[in-house]
Structure formats: C-alpha cells, structure tokens
N, C-alpha and C positions, 0 to 999 in steps of 0.2 A: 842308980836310984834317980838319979838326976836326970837322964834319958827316959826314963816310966815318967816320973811328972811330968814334963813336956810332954809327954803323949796324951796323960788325962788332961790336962788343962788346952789342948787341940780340941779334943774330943766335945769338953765340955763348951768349950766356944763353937762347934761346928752344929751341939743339938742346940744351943740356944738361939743362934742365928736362923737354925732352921724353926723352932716354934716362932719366932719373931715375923719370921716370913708366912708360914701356915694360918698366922692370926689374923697378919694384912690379907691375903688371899682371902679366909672367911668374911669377913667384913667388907671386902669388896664383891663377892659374891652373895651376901645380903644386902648391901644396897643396892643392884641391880636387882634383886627378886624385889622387893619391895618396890621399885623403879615401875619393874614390868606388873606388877599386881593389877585386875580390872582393863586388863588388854586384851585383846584379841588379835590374832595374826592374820591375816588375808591366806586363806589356803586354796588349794584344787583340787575340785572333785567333781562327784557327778552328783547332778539333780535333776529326781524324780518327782514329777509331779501328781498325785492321783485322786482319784474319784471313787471313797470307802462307802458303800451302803450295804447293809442287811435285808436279806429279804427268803422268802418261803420258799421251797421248792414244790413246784406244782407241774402236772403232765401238760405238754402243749395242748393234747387234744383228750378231754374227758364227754363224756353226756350222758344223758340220765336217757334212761332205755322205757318209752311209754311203748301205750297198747295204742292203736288205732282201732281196736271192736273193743265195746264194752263186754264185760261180764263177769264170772267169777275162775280167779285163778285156779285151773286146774293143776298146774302140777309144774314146778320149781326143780330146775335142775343144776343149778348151780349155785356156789355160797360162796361169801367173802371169802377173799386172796384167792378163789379158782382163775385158772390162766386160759381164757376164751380166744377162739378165732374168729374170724369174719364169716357169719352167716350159718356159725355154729347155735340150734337150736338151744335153750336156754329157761324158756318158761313158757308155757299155752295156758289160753284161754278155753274153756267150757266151750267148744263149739255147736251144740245140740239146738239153740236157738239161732245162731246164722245159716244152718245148712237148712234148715224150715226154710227161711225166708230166701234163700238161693233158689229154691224148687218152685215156688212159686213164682218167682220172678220170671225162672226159665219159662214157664207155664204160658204166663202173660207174651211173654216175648214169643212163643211160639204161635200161638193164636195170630199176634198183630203181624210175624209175618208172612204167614201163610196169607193173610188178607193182602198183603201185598202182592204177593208173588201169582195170586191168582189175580190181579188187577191188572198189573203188568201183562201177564199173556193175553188176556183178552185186549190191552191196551195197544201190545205190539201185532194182533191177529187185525184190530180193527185199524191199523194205521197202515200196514201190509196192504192192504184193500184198499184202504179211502189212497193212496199212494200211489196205486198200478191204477186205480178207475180215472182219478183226476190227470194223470199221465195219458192215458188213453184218451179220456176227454181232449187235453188240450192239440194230443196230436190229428185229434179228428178233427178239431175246430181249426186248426192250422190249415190243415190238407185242404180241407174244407172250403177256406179262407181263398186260399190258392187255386183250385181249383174256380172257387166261383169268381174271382179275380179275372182270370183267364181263359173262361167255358166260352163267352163269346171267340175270342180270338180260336181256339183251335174249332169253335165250329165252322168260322168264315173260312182257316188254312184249312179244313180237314175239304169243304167245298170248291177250293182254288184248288187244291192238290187232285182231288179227283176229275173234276175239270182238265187239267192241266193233263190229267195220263190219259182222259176220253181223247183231248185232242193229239196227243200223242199215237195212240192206238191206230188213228184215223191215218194220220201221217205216214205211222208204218208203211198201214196196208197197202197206203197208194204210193209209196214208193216199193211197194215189194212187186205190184200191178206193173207199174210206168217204168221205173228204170232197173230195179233191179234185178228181177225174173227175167225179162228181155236181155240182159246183158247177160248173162248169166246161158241165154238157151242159145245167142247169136256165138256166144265163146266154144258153147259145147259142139254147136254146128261146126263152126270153123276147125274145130281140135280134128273132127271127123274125117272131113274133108280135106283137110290137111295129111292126116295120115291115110287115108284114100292113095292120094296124089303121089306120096313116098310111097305108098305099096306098090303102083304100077310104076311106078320108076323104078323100084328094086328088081320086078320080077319083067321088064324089058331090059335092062342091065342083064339077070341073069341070063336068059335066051339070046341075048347078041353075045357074051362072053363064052357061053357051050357052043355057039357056032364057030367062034372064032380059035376056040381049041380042037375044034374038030380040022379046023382047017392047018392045023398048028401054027399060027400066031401068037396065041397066048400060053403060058403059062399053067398046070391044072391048080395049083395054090391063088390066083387070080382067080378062076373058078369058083374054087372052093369060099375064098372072101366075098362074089357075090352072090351067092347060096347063102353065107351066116344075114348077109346086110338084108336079103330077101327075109329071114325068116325072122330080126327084127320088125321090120317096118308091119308083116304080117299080125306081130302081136303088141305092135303102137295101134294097127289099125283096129285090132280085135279089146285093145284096153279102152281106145278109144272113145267106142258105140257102148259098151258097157258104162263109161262116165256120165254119157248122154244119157240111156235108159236109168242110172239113179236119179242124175239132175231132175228130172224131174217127179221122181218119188218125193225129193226132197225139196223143191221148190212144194209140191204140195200141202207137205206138213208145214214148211215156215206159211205158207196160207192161212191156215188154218189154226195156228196156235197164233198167228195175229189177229183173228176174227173172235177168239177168245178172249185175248186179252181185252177187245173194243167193247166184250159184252160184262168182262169184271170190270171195266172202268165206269163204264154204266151204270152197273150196279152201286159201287162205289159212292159215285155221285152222288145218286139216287137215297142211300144211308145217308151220306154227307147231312143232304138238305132236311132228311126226315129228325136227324137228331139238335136241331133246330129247340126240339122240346125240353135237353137236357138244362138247358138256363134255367128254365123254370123249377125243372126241380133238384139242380145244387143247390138254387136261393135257401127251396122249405128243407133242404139235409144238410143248411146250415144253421139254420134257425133253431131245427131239432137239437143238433152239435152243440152250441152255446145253451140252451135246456139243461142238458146234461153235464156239462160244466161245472154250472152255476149249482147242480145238485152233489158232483162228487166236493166241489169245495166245503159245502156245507158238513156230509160226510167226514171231512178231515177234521174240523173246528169240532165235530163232537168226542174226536181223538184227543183233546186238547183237554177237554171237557173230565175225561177220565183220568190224563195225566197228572192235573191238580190235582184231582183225587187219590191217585199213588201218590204225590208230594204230601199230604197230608198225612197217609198212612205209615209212607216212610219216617215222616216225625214221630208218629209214635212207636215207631220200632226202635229210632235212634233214643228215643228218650227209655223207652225201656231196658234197651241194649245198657244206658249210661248206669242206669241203676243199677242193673245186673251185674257189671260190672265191678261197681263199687260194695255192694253184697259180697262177690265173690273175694274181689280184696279184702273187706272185711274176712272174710272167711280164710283166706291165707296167713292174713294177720294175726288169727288167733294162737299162731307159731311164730312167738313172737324168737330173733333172730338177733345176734348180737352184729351189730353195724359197722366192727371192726376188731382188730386182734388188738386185746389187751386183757387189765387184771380187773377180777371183779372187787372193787371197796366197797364198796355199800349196797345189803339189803334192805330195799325200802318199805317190803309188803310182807305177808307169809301166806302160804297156798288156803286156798279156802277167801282170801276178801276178794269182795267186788272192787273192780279196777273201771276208771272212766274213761274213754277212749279220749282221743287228742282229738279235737275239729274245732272249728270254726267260732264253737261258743263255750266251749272248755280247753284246757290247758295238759289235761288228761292228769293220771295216775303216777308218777314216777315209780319204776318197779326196781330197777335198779342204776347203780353208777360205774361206770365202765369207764376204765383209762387207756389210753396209749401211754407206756410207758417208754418207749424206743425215742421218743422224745421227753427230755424234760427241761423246763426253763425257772430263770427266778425271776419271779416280778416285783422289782424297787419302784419306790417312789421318790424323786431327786430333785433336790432344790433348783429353779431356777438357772443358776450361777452356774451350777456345776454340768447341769443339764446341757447350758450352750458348749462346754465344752464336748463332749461326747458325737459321736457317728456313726451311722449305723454299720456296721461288720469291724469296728474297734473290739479287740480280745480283751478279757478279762480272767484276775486269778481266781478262784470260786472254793470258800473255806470251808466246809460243814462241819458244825457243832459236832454231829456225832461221831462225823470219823475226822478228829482232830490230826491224825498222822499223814491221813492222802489230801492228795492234790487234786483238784478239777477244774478246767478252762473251759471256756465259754466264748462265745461274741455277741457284741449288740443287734439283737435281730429287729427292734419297733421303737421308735421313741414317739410316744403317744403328742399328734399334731397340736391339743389341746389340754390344759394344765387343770388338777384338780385341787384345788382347794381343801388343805385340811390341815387339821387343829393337831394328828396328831401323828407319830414315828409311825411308821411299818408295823411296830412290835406293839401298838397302842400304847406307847407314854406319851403323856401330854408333854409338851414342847412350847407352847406359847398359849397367851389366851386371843391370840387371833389368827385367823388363817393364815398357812405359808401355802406359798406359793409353790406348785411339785408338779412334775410331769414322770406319768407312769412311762417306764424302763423294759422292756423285755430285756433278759440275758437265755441265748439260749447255750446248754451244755454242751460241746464239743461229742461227747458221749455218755449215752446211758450206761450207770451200775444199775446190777439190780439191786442193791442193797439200799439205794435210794429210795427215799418213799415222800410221798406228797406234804408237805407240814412241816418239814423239816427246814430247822431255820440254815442258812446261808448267807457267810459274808463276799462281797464282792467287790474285789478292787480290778479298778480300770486305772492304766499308763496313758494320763491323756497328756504329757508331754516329758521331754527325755533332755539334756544336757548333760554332757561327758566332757569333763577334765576341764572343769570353769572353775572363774575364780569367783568366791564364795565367801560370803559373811554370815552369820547370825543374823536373823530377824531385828534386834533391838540395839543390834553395833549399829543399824542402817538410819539415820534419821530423815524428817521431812519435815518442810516448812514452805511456803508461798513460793519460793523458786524452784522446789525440787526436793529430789534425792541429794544426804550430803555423807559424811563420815567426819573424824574429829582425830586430830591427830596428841596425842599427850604434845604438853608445855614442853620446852627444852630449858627450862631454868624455872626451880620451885617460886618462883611471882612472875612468870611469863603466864601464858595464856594458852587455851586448847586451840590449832589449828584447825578449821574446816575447809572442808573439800569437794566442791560437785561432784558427783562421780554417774552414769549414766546404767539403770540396771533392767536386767532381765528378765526371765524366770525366776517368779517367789513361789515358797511348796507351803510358806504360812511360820517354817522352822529357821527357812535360810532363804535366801537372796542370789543372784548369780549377778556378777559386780560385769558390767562390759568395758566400763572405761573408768579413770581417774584415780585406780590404786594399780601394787602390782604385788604377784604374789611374795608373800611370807610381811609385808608392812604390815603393820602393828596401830589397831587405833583402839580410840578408845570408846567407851559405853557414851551417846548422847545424854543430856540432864533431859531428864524426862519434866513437858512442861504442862503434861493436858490434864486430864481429871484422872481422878484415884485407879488403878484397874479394881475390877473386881474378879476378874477369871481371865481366863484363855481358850479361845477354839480353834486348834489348829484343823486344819483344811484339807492336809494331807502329808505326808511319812516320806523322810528323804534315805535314800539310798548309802 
C-alpha cells in the first residue's frame, strides 16, 4: 500500500509540474503574438507589374462596299454572316442605262478617229514629198553651188589640158619623123646586113669544109656542123628581111594613129575654148536651184500646218477615249465585286433602291460591310502613365467575356503618336468631369477564332515589367516623407520608440514595393502612422503575381 501511494503522489506531482509549465509556455506564446500583432515580415517574391484595359474586339481590316455607277440595285447575292472571297460577284447594278451611253461614246470616238487617221496619212504622204523635193532641192543647189564655184577653173584646166595633148601630139609625131622611125629603119637595115654577112660566111665555110673532106683533111661531122651553121644563118637572114618588111607596116600605123591623135587634141581644144559659155549658164541653173528650194521649204511648213491639226484631233480622241473609258468602267462596276475575303455583317440596302455612285461630289451608297476576319485586333484607350510604359510588339494576355474559359494573346501592333482627349472609359462610363488624357492602343491577336465576333468586349493585360525573387513589402508597410523611402522597425521596450530606416526601392505594382536596400528578408516592421488627409478609396494600378 505504501509503494501505490508513492506512486500516485509521483504521478500527481509530475501532471501538476506539467500543467504549470503548459501555462508558462501559453502565456509566453501569447505575449509574443500579441508582440508581433500589426507586423509585417520582409518576404521574396516575384513582382509583376501590368497594364489592365478593356476594350472591343474589331476586324483589323473591314469597309463598306459602294457602287461607282449610279442606279437601281438589280439583284443582291449575298446576306449577312455569308463567307465572301476576293472578287467574288455579290450585287449589280441595272446596267441598261450605261451600256446606252458606252455605244455612244464608242460612236463619237470612232468618228474623231478616223478624222485622225485620215489626217495623218495625207500628213505623212505630204511630208514624204515636201522631204525627198527639199532633199533634192538642197542637193542641187549644192552641186550647183560647187559646180558654179569651180566652172571657171575646169574650164581654164579643161583648155590647158587640151592644149597641153595638142602640143603633145605635135611632139610625138616629130619625134616619130626625126628620131624614132629613122632608128628603128637604120637598126632593121643593119639586122639585115648583118645576117647577109653570116650567111656568106656560113655558106664559104661550108664549100671550103666539103673541099677539104673531099681531100680527106676533115672529118664528115665537121661537115655536117657546117651544113647545120649554113642553114641557121640562112633563116637569121630570111627572119631577117621579113622584120624589115613589118617595120615598116608598123612604123606606118604608129604614123598615123599619131596624126589622129593631133587632130582629137584639136578638137579638144577647140570644145575646151567653146565651153567658155557654160559659166554663164551654171550661174542661171543656180539661181533656178535656190527658186526651188526656197519653194520645197515652203512645201514642208504646210506639213506642219496639218500636224497641228492631227494634234488637235488627237485631243479630241484622247478626251473621248477618257470618257469612254470611264463609261465603260462605270459599266463594269455595275458588278459590283467584293475587295477581299471575308464575312458579310451588314446589309445596308435591299434590291430594288437607287444607290449613288462614289465620285468626287458624293460619298456614294454603302451597300454593304465586309470584314476580314483572319485578322483581329482590340482597340484600348490608355492613360498616359501607363501608355509610356508600353512598346510596340510587347505580348498581351486577351480575356473575352464570352468565352471566359479560353485564353488569347496578342501584341502591341500601334500606339497612336497622338492623345485623345476624353471624358469617358472604353465602355462609355463616365470617369471624371474633365478630360483624361489617353492614347489609342492597337493589340493585335496572335490568332483568329472564328467564334470571335466584332463587339465583343475584351480584357487585356500587358507584362510591362517582371521582378523574380525580391524582397518585398506591402504598399502601406512603405513610408515617405522629404528624404525619401523609409520603413519602422517596432520599439524593443513598451516606452521605447518605432525605429526608422532608409531603405532604397524598386519596382511598385501599386499592391507591393520591391525593397533593394536597407532591410533583409523575413525583418519584421511595422505599419507607418499615417500623417496626410483622410483616404477615401484606392486604385491600384496593377496585380502582383
């Protein structure tokens, strides 16, 4: 028995020491929460900075589809939500009054240029002519020129020269008389007598040589050699008397074709002196020459005369031509032609009304509204502030209201050079009763859905700056006053004092701060006493990560 109590009175003293100690622990674990109460701890994270706006989704490229011919819409081929291609037929015009005024015009223009074309040929027949006559003129008046330049001189050489062969002639013949016939008859004599002279010397040779074989002194082949030399010298002497009797056949004739010549240089002369007369008249067949000149040039200048006059006509063919032109355009246009592949949204007319064409002093009919949907963009309108942050091909996340489950990105394709002025949101709330200051945004989408449609509203956030694994306070742990950025460290003794601290910061997203210098992470500060005017709201700026 006395071993069991000892045990419960262990027992009993080991739970009371323990609640004794469980009570101290509680109580010093509530003076530390109560310690740390209104703290904040310097933590690491990441901070996102961004740029939220709303805005419509609209096709980059739409346009409202006019007539260029007036008249009444014949016949409508396609309706809202139809899916068009480029150049695909779509709606006409009544053509029955432009194809009139085509035919006509064709009309006019055919007239005006046949006036041409018959202008021109007789333009280029008469310029052909006035062209070869004034050519021919000038080369006669040249030659002309030249000739009468020079008629003297070839008449004085043409009379020196004939001259000059009379006394030649003369010359000849008396040297054909004096020395050369005479030389010529004493050479032929001589030739003669020469071979004379070797003929009786051959044929005394031969008769003392047949004597002397008869005697037998000689040889009969010594004989016989002057037998051959005999009957040489025989036909030197018999070639001879023949050379003599041509010589003078032929001294004859050269006689006589040099007394010819004496009587052509005569003659000669005689023309020489008589053409004396031609001076006188190159002068009058160039005077003539220059006449005719002076009338082919005239001849040319009335070629001139006409070519104004095609230049005239050809204007009015070109001016016709332009009209005709524009007619027939008109007249192709009455098929009117969709200007690109996209979806038809809006029908603006119904077959049966008159439509006004587009030109110069009308804006024309809109008949329909055609989009490209292959592209689509949202146009925000963005403050300022947030505006300089942004650049053009910066991504964007892209919400749509209707399809709240999918995702769509985009990037910045325009930030408008110039700010517009307006009173109120995107979505038309009013926002201020004075203008803010906004610059229109393109975003364009990454990819077209088709499920997307034009009007549909869209939110859009841009990453326009990024910080990973900073250290990081609350907006309102952060204070500021004339030196700067500060923080507040809690008193270390309930009648001490808050500690403050410069500290150097970074990236603010409007929620949180990113601290660079002067804390570190997990310190612990406290909220600053707020010293300015009352708040009355909050706008944060942008959503941290």
């Amino acid at each position: 028995m006395k071993k069991t109590a000892l045990i419960i009175a262990g027992l009993l003293v080991l739970v009371c020491g323990g609640g004794y100690m469980g009570s101290r622990m509680m109580a010093a674990r509530a003076a530390a929460t109560k310690k740390d109460e209104g703290l904040m701890a310097v933590a690491r994270e990441t901070l996102v900075n961004r740029v939220v706006e709303t805005g419509t989704i609209d096709a980059v490229k739409t346009v409202e589809v006019k007539s260029r011919a007036s008249g009444r819409l014949k016949k409508l081929y396609v309706q809202e939500g139809d899916i068009v291609k480029a150049g695909q037929l779509i709606a006409e015009i009544d053509p029955q009054e432009t194809e009139l005024k085509v035919r006509q015009d064709r009309a006019q223009l055919r007239g005006a240029s046949s006036n041409v074309t018959r202008t021109s040929i007789e333009m280029d027949q008469r310029r052909v002519t006035a062209r070869e006559n004034l050519k021919q003129a000038e080369i006669r008046v040249s030659q002309l020129q030249s000739e009468l330049r020079i008629q003297p001189t070839l008449t004085n050489a043409s009379v020196r020269v004939a001259t000059a062969a009379l006394d030649s002639a003369r010359k000849e013949i008396e040297r054909l008389d004096k020395t050369a016939h005479p030389n010529q008859r004493v050479a032929s004599e001589t030739a003669v007598r020469e071979a004379q002279a070797n003929f009786d010397n051959a044929k005394s040779e031969a008769e003392r040589q047949a004597e002397l074989l008869q005697q037998g002194y000689v040889s009969q082949k010594i004989v016989e050699n002057t037998k051959l030399s005999l009957e040489l010298a025989r036909v030197r002497l018999q070639q001879a008397n023949e050379n003599a009797s041509r010589l003078e056949t032929q001294l004859r004739i050269e006689r006589q074709r040099a007394e010819d010549d004496l009587q052509r240089s005569q003659a000669e002369l005689d023309r020489a002196k008589a053409n004396g007369i031609q001076d006188v008249l190159k002068r009058k067949e160039y005077e003539n020459a220059l006449a005719d000149l002076s009338k082919a040039r005239v001849a040319l200048r009335d070629v001139e005369v006409l070519a104004q006059s095609r230049i005239a006509g050809q204007s009015s063919v070109d001016q016709l031509q332009s009209v005709l032109d524009d007619t027939l355009r008109q007249l192709s246009e009455t098929q009117i032609r969709s200007p690109l592949d996209g979806v038809v949204t809006k029908q603006l007319v119904q077959e049966g009304e008159l439509v006004a064409s587009l030109s110069a002093f009308s804006s024309g009919t809109p008949i329909l509204r055609i989009e490209d949907r292959t592209a689509l963009r949202v146009m925000l309108s963005i403050n300022e502030i947030d505006t300089a942050k942004l650049r053009v091909g910066m991504k964007a996340e892209i919400a749509v209201d209707a399809f709240p489950a999918d995702n769509f990105t985009g990037s910045v394709r325009r930030i408008a050079p110039a700010s517009v002025a307006v009173g109120l949101t995107a979505t038309g709330t009013p926002v201020s009763t004075e203008a803010v200051v906004k610059y229109e945004v393109e975003i364009w989408l990454d990819k077209s859905d088709p499920r997307l449609r034009s009007g549909m509203s869209a939110k859009c956030s841009l990453e326009v700056a990024r910080r990973d694994k900073v250290l990081t306070l609350p907006t309102e742990y952060v204070g500021k006053d004339d030196k700067g950025r500060f923080v507040e460290f809690p008193a270390k003794t309930p009648t001490g004092k808050p500690e403050q601290r410069r500290i150097k910061t970074g990236l603010e997203t409007g929620a949180k701060i990113e601290i660079l210098e002067g804390v570190k992470e997990g310190d612990k500060v406290a909220r600053p006493k707020f010293t300015g005017p009352a708040r009355q709201g909050f706008m944060q700026a942008g959503r941290e990560e």
